[in-house]
N, C-alpha and C positions, 0 to 999 in steps of 0.2 A: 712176319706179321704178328703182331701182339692179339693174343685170346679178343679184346672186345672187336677190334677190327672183324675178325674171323669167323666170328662166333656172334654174334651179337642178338640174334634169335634165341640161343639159349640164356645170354642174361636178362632178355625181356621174360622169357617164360621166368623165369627166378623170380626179378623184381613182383611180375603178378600175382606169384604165388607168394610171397613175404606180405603186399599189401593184401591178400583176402582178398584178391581178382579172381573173374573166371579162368582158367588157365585152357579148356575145352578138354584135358587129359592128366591124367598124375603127371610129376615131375617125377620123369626117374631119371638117374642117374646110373648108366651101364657103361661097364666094359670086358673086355675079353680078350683072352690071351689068342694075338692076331699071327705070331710068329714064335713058335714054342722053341723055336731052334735058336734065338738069340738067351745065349746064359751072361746070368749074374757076372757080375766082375767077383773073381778070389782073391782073394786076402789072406797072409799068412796064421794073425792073429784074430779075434773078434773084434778087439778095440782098435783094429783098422778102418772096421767099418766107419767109423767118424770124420776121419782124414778129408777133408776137402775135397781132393780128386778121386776119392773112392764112391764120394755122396755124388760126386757128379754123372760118374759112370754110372753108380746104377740108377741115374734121372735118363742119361741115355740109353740105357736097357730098357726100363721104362717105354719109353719113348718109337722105339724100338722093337719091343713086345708088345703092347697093348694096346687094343682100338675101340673104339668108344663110340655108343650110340645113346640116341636120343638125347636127354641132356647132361651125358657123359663130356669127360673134357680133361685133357692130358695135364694132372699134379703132381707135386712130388712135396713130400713131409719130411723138409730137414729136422730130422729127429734125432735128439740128445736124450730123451729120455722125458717123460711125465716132471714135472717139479725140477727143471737143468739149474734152474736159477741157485736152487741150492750150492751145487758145485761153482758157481762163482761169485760164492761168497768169502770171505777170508777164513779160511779153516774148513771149508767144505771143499767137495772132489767129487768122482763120481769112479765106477767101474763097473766094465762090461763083462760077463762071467759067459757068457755063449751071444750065439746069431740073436737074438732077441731081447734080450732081458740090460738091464744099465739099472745097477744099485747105485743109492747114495748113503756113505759110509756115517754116521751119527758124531757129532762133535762138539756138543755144546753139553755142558756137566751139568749146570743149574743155569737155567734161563734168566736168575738173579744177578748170578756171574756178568752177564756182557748186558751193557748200556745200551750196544745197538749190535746192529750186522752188519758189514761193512760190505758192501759191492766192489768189486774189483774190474773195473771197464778194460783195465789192459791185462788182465790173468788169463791165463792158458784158454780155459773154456770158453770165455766170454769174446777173448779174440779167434778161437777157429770159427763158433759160432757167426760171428761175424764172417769171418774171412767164407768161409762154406756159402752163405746166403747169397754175398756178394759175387762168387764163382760162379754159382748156379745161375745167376739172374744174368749174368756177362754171357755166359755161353749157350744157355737153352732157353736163357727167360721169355726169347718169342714165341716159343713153339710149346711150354709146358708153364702152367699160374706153378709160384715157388711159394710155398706154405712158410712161416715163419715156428720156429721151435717152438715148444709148450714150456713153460717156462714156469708153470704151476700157478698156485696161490698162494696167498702169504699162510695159510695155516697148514698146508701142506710140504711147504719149505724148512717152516718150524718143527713139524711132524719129523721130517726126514732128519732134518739136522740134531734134535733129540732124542729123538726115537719114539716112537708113536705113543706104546703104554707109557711112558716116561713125561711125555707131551700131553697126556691127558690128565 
C-alpha cells in the first residue's frame, strides 16, 4: 500500500501546518530504533555503499530497524553525496574516502576555458543514479517515500568543479 493510502492523517497534519492551520499539536516527526538486532548490510569497500543493490538493503534495514511515531514515516535518502550533479558532468567524478563523506575531485582550470558544462544522461553516475532510484521505488516504494539525490546548485557545482577559493 503506498504512504498516502496509509498514512493520510499524517499528510493532512503536514498540509495544515505548511498552510498556517491549526494543526491542535507540533508536528513531530519521530523514530526509533524498533529492532537493533537487524545490521546494516557490509561492503567490502566504501564506494560500495552506492551500488544499487547495497542502497536497497540498507532501505530494507531501514525498514526493518526503525519505527515511527507520530508524524514519523519510513524514508530512505538515495544519497550520492551534497552537489552529485558535479560528478555527471563531462570531467567531473566523484570519491568516497570512508562510511560517510563523497569528495568531488576539481577540474575546471579557468572558468574562461569551457563555454559551457556538458551533462552526461548516460555517464556512469547519472545512470546508477537513475538505475538506484528506479530499484528502490520497484521493490520498497510501497512501504518506504524514496527521496531523490541532492544534486546541489549551480554555484555549488561550480564551487566543487573549481575549487572553491579558486571559484571565488
Amino acid at each position: 500500500m503506498k504512504f498516502r493510502e496509509k498514512h493520510p492523517e499524517i499528510l493532512e497534519r503536514f498540509e495544515k501546518f505548511w498552510r498556517g492551520e491549526d494543526t491542535d499539536r507540533p508536528v513531530l516527526v519521530l523514530n526509533y530504533v524498533k529492532d537493533a538486532s537487524v545490521a546494516p548490510p557490509e561492503y567490502e569497500r566504501p564506494v560500495d555503499r552506492l551500488r544499487p543493490e547495497m542502497m536497497l538493503a540498507s532501505a530494507r534495514c531501514k525498514l526493518a530497524r526503525t519505527g515511527y511515531l507520530a508524524e514519523g514515516f519510513p524514508h530512505f535518502f538515495v544519497n550520492y553525496g551534497p552537489g552529485v550533479l558535479h560528478a555527471c558532468l563531462t570531467g567531473g567524478d566523484l570519491h568516497v574516502r570512508d562510511e560517510r563523506t563523497i569528495w568531488f575531485p576539481h577540474f575546471l582550470e579557468e572558468l574562461e576555458d569551457f563555454e559551457r558544462l556538458d551533462f552526461e544522461p548516460e555517464g556512469r553516475w547519472w545512470s546508477t543514479i537513475r538505475e538506484t532510484t528506479r530499484l528502490l521505488l520497484a521493490e520498497v516504494g510501497d512501504e518506504i517515500v524514496v527521496s531523490y539525490t541532492d544534486i546541489g546548485g549551480n554555484a555549488d557545482v561550480l564551487a566543487s568543479a573549481r575549487g572553491t577559493e579558486a571559484f571565488l
